[in-house]
C-alpha positions as CSV (number, residue, x, y, z in Angstrom):
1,X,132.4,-12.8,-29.2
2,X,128.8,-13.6,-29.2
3,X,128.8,-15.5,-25.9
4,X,130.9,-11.9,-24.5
5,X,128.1,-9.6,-25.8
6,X,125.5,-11.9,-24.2
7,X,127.4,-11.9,-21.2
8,X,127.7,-8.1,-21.1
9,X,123.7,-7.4,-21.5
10,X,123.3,-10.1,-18.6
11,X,125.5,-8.5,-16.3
12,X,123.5,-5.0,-17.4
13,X,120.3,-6.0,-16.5
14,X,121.7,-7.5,-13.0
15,X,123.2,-4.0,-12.6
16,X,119.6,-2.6,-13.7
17,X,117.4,-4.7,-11.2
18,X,120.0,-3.8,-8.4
19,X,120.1,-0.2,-8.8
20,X,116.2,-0.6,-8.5
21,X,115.9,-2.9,-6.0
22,X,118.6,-0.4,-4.2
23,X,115.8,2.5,-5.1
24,X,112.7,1.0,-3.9
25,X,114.4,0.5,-0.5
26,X,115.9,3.8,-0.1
27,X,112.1,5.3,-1.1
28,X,110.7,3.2,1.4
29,X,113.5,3.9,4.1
30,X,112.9,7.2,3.4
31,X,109.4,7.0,3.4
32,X,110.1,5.3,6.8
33,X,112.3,8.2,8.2
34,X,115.2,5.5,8.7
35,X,117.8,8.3,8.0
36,X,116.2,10.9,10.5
37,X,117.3,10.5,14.0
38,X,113.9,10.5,15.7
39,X,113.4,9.7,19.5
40,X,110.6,6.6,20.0
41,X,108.9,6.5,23.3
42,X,105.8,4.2,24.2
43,X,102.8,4.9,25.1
44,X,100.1,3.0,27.2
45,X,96.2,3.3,26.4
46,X,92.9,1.2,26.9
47,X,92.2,1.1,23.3
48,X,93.4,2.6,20.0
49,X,90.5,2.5,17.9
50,X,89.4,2.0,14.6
51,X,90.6,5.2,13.3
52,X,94.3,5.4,14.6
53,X,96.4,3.8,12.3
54,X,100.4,3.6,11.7
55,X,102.0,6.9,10.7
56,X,98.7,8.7,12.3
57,X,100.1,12.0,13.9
58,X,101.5,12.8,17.6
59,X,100.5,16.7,18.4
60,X,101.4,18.9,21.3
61,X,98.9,21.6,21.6
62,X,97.9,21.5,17.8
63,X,101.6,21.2,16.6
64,X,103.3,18.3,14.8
65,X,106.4,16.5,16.8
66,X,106.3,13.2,15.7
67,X,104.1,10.4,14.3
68,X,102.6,6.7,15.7
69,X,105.3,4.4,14.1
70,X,103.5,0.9,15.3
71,X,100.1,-0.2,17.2
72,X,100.2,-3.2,19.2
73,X,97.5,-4.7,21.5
74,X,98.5,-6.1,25.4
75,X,95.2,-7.8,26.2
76,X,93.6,-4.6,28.5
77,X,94.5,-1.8,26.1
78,X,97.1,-0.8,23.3
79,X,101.0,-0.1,22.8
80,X,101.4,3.1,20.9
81,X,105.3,3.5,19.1
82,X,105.2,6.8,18.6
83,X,108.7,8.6,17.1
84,X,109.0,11.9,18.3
85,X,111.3,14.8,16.2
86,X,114.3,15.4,17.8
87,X,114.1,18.9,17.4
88,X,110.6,19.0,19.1
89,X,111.4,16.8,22.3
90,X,113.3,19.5,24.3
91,X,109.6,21.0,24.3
92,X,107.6,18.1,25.8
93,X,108.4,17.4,29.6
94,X,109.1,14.2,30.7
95,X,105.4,14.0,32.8
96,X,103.4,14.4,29.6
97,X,100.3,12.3,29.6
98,X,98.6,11.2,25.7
99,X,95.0,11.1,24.9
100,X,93.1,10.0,21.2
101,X,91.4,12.6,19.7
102,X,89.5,12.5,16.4
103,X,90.7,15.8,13.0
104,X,87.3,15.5,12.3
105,X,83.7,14.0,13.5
106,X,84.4,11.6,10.3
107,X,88.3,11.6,10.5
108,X,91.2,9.6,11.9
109,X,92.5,9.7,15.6
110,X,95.7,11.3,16.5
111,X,97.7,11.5,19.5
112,X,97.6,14.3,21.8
113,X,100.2,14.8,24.3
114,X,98.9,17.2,26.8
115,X,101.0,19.3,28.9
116,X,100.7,19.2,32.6
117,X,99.9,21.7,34.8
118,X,103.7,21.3,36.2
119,X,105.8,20.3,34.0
120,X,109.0,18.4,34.8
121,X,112.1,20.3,34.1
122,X,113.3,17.6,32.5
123,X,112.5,16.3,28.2
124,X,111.0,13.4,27.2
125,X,113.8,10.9,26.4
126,X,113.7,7.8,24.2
127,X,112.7,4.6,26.2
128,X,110.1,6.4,28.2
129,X,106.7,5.2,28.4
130,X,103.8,8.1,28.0
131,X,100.4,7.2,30.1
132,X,96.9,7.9,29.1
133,X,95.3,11.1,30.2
134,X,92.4,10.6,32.8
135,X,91.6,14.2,33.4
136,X,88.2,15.2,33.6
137,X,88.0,17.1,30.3
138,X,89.1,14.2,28.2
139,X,86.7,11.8,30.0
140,X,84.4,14.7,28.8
141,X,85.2,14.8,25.7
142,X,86.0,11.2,25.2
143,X,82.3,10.5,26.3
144,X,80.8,13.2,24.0
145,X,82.6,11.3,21.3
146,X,81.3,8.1,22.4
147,X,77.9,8.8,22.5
148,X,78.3,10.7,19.3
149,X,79.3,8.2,17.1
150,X,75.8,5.8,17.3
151,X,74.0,8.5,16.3
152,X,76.1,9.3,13.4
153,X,76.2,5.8,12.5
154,X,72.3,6.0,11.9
155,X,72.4,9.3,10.0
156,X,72.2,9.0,6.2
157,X,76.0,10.1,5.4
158,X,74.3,11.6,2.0
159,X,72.2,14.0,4.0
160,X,75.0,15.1,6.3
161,X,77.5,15.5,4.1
162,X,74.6,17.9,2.4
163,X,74.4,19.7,5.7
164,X,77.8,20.0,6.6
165,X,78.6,21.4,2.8
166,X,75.8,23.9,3.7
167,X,77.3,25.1,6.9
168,X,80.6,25.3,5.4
169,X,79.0,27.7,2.4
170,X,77.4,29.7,5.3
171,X,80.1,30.1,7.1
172,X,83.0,30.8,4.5
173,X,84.4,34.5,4.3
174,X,82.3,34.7,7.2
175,X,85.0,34.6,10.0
176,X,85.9,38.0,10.8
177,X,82.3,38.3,11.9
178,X,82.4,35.2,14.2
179,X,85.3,35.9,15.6
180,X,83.7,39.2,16.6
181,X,80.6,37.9,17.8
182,X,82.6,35.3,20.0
183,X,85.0,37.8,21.2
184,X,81.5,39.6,22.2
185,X,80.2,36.2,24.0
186,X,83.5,36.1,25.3
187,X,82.9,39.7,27.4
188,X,78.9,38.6,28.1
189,X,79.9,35.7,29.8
190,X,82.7,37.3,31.7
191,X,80.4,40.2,33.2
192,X,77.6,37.3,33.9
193,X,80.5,34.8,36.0
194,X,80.3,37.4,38.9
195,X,76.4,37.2,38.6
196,X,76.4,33.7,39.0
197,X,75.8,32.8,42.6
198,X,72.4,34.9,42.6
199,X,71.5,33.2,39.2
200,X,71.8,29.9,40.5
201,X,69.8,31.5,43.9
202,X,67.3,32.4,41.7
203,X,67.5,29.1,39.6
204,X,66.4,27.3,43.5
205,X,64.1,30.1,44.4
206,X,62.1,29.5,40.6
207,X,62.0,25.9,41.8
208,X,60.6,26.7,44.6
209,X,58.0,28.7,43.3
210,X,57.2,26.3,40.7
211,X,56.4,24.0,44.0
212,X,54.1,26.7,44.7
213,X,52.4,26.9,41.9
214,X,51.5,23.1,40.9
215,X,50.1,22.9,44.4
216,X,47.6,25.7,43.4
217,X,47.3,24.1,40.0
218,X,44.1,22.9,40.7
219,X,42.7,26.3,42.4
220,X,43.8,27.6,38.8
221,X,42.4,25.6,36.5
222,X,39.0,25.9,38.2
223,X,39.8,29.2,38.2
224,X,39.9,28.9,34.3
225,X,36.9,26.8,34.5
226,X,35.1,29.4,35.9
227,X,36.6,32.3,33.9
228,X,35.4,30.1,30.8
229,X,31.9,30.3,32.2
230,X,32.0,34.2,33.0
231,X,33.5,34.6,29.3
232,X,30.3,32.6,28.4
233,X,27.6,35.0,30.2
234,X,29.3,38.0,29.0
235,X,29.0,36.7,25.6
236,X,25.6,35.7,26.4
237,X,24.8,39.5,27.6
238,X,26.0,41.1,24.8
239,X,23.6,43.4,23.5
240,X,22.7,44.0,27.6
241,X,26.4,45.1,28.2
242,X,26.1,47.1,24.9
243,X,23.3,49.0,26.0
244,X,24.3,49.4,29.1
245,X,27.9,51.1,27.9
246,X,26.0,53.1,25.6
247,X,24.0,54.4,28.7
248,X,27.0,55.1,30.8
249,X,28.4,56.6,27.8
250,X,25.3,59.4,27.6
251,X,25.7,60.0,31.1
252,X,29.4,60.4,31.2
253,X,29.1,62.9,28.5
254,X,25.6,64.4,30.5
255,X,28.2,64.7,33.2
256,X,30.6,66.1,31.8
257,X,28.3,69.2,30.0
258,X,27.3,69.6,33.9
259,X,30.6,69.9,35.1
260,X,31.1,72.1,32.2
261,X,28.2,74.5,32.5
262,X,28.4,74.6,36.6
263,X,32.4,74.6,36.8
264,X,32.7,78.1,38.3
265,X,30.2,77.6,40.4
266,X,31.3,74.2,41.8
267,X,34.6,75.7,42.3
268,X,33.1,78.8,43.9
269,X,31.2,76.4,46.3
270,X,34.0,74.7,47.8
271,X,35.0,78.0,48.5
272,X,32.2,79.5,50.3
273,X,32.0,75.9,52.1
274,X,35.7,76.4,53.3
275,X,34.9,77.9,56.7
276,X,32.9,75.8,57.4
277,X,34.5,72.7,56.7
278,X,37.4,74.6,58.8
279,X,35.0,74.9,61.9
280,X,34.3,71.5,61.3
281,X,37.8,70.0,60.8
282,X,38.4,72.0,64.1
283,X,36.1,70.7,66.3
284,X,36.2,67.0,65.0
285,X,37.6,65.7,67.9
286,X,34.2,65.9,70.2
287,X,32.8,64.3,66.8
288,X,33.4,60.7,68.3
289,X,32.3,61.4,71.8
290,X,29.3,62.7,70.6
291,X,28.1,60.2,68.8
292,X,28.7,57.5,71.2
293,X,27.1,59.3,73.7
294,X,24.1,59.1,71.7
295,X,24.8,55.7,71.1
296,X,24.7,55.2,75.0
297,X,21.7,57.6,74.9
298,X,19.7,55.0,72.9
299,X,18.5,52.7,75.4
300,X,17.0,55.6,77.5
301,X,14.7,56.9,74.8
302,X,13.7,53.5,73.8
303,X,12.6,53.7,77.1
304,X,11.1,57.3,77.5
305,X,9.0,56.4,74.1
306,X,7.7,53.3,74.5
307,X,9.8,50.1,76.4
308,X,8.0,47.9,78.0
309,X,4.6,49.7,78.1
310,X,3.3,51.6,74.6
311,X,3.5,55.1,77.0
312,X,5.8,58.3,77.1
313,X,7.6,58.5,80.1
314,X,8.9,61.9,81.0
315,X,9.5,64.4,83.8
316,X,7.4,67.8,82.0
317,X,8.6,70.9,83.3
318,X,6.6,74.4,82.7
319,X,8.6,77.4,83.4
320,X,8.2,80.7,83.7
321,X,9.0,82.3,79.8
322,X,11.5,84.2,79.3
323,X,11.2,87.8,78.4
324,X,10.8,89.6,75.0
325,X,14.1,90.2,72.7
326,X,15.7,93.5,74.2
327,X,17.6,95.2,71.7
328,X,21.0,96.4,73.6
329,X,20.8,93.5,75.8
330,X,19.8,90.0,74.0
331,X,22.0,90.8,71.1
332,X,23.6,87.3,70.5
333,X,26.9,86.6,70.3
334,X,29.8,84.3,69.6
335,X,32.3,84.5,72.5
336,X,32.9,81.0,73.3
337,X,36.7,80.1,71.8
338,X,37.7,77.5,73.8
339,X,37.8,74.9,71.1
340,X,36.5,71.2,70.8
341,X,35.2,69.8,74.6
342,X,33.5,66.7,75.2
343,X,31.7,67.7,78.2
344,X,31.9,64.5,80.1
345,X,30.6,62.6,77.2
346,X,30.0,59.9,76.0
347,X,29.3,59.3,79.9
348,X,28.2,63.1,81.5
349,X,26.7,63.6,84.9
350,X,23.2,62.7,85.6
351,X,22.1,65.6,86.2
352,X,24.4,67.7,84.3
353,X,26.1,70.5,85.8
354,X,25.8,74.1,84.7
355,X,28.0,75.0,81.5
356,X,28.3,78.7,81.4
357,X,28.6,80.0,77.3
358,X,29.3,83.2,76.6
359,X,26.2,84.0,74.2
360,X,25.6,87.7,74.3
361,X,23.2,87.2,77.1
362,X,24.5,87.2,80.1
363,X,24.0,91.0,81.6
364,X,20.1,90.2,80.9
365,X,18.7,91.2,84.4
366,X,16.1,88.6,84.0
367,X,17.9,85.7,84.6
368,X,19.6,87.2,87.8
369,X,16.0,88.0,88.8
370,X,14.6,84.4,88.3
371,X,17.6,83.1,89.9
372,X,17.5,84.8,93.4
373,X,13.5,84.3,93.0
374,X,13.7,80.7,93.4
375,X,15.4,77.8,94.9
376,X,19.2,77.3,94.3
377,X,20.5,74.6,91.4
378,X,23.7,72.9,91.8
379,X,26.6,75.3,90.7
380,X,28.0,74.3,88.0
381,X,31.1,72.1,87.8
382,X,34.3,72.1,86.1
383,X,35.0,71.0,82.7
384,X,37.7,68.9,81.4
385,X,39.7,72.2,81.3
386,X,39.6,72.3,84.4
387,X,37.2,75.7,84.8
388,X,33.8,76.5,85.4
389,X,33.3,76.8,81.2
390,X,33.5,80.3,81.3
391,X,33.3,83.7,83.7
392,X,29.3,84.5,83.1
393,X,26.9,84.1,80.9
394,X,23.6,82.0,81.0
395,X,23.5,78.5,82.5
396,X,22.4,75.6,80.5
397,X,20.2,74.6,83.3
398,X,18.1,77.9,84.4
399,X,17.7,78.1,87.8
400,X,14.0,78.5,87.4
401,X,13.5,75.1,87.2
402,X,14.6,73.7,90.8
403,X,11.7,73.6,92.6
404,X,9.2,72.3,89.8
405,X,8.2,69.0,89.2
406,X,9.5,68.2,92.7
407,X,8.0,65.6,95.5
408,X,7.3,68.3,97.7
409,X,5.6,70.6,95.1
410,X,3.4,67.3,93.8
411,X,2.7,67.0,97.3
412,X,1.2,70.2,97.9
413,X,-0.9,70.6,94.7
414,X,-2.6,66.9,95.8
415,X,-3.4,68.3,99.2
416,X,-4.8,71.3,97.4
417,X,-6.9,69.8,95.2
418,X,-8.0,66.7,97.0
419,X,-10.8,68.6,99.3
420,X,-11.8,70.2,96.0
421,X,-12.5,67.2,94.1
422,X,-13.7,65.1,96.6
423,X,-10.9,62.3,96.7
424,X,-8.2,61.7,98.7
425,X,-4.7,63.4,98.2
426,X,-3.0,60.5,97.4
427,X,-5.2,59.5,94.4
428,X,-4.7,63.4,92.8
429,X,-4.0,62.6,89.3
430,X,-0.5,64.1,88.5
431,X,-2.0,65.9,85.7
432,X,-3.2,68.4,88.1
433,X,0.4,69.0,89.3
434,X,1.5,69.2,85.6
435,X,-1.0,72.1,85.0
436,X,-2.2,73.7,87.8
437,X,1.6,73.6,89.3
438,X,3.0,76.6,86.7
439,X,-0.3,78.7,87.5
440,X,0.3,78.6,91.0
441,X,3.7,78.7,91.5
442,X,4.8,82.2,92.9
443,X,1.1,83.0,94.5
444,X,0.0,82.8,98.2
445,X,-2.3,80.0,98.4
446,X,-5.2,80.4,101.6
447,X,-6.6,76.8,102.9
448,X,-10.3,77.6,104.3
């Protein structure tokens, strides 16, 4: 009976450890997803990493479909299992390509399977073998990582833990606001894109300029040099430049009590001076040709006073006067309207013809009397206008003066005067034609 109770309890606990063992491998089938159909397909990369390890997850586009079920090494790179959820695979096209990625800077790898730009029509079925991604982004990205991870490796994981828990704290209930601010990025950089031609124009034209400048960098800096040595005299000056602004300052406000006191009348003068400044803004244009005419005119009276020999060399005429003012008759006038006229200048005639001006003067009986007295002038010649200058009035040139200071008149006075003083007529002075000629002119001379 005994030996039957024994046997009992033995066949109990061999019931016990079987029911467990039977537990244990259920959890770990489980565990192991041997009772979910799940599609495995391999996948081919250059290295796994560190941080992928079994049961690591396979995403497409953030999403869950599977996890890596083994990790295997072929000499130039890694055989990825991965098992893929049956339910997921009629998503994932049959020319998907896989790439590592890290969760976090700190984290483990997963897979991502990235979606092509065309997709087969055809899923993903079980056998297949996935290749790695080799698009440009991911080289990107898998260099940024890279090059990331030395750097981490030297920072104190203390300290940027510290940091990152700081961020995090800034950041938390903060995301509304972000999202706003990116959303706002967002539209920046979408009305800059269009700009971006003419930025990067302006980009080549600032290095151009910046060419410009460093080869003028030394014409700048002594520039500077020399502005430092200006500074210096100015601070050197100081009470001079002190003195001197408080001395424009009393004459800016003497000026200004002036301008104050004589206001009216300044305003009054340009008034009274505006017919004049009329006539002369009328008659500006024989402004030029008169002054280079006496520009020309120059050389001639450095001549006529002085030259070669310290003596004035003239031709002096004495004419009859003219008589006294007539009221009625010499009242002068302005009658001449014919506007600005160079007269032949800066080059006139040598001798210059008769200009008629209409001055008031010219129904004086004298000057028709001296005229048909003595020898004839030239007549006078046409202007620029094309006329005589006017229709009457007094010549420039009187016509009194024709026959004196000739040869034929200096002539006569040396034959004259040479029997009175004894020499001969040749060696008459000329003074004796310069004062004896207006006496004599007009009388009957008799030779005894």
């Amino acid at each position: 009976m005994l030996a039957l109770t024994r046997l009992r309890y033995m066949l109990y606990g061999l019931i016990f450890l079987v029911v467990v063992s039977l537990l244990i491998g259920l959890s770990i089938a489980i565990y192991q997803d041997r009772f979910t159909p799940m599609v495995l397909v391999k996948a081919h990369t250059d290295s796994a990493g560190l941080q992928l390890l079994p049961r690591s997850d396979v995403k497409v586009r953030g999403v869950s479909v599977g996890e890596v079920r083994d990790i295997a090494s072929q000499g130039r790179g890694a055989i990825l299992t991965l098992s893929l959820d049956p339910k997921q695979v009629g998503h994932i096209p049959g020319n998907t390509t896989a790439r590592l990625l890290p969760k976090t800077v700190f984290g483990e790898k997963y897979v991502d399977l990235v979606m092509p730009k065309s997709p087969s029509p055809e899923p993903i079925e079980t056998g297949e073998v996935i290749t790695q991604d080799r698009s440009v982004a991911t080289a990107e990205i898998t260099r940024i990582l890279d090059d990331l991870m030395p750097l981490l490796r030297t920072l104190e994981p203390q300290k940027v833990n510290a940091t990152l828990t700081a961020l995090a704290t800034a950041l938390e209930g903060n995301g509304e606001r972000i999202g706003e601010n990116l959303e706002r990025l967002d539209s920046y950089l979408r009305q800059l894109n269009p700009h971006l031609p003419t930025v990067a124009h302006d980009i080549s034209a600032l290095a151009d300029v910046s060419d410009v400048y460093s080869d003028v960098a030394p014409d700048l800096l002594g520039l500077l040099r020399n502005l430092i040595v200006t500074s210096g005299t100015v601070v050197e000056k100081e009470d001079t430049i002190d003195v001197f602004l408080r001395d424009v300052t009393g004459f800016s406000r003497t000026g200004e009590a002036v301008l104050v006191e004589n206001g009216d009348r300044i305003i009054q003068l340009g008034e009274v001076t505006r017919p004049t400044t009329a006539l002369l803004a009328e008659y500006s244009p024989q402004l030029p040709c008169f002054f280079k005419g006496l520009n020309n005119l120059q050389p001639r009276l450095e001549d006529a006073f002085g030259g070669r020999s310290p003596e004035l060399h003239i031709t002096l005429e004495l004419v009859k006067p003219r008589p006294p003012y007539k009221p009625g008759i010499d009242a002068p006038v302005y009658g001449d309207h014919r506007g600005p006229n160079c007269h032949g200048l800066p080059n006139p005639e040598v001798p210059f013809p008769g200009q008629q001006i209409i001055d008031g003067t010219e129904d004086n009986p004298w000057y028709d009397q001296g005229a048909a007295s003595l020898p004839p002038t030239r007549s006078s010649q046409p202007d620029a206008s094309g006329g005589n200058g006017g229709a009457g009035g007094t010549s420039l040139q009187s016509a009194t003066m024709g026959y004196a200071g000739t040869a034929e008149e200096q002539q006569l006075v040396d034959t004259l005067w040479g029997p009175i003083l004894g020499t001969p007529p040749d060696q008459v002075p000329d003074l004796m034609t310069l004062l004896w000629g207006p006496m004599a002119r007009g009388m009957a001379v008799n030779v005894e």
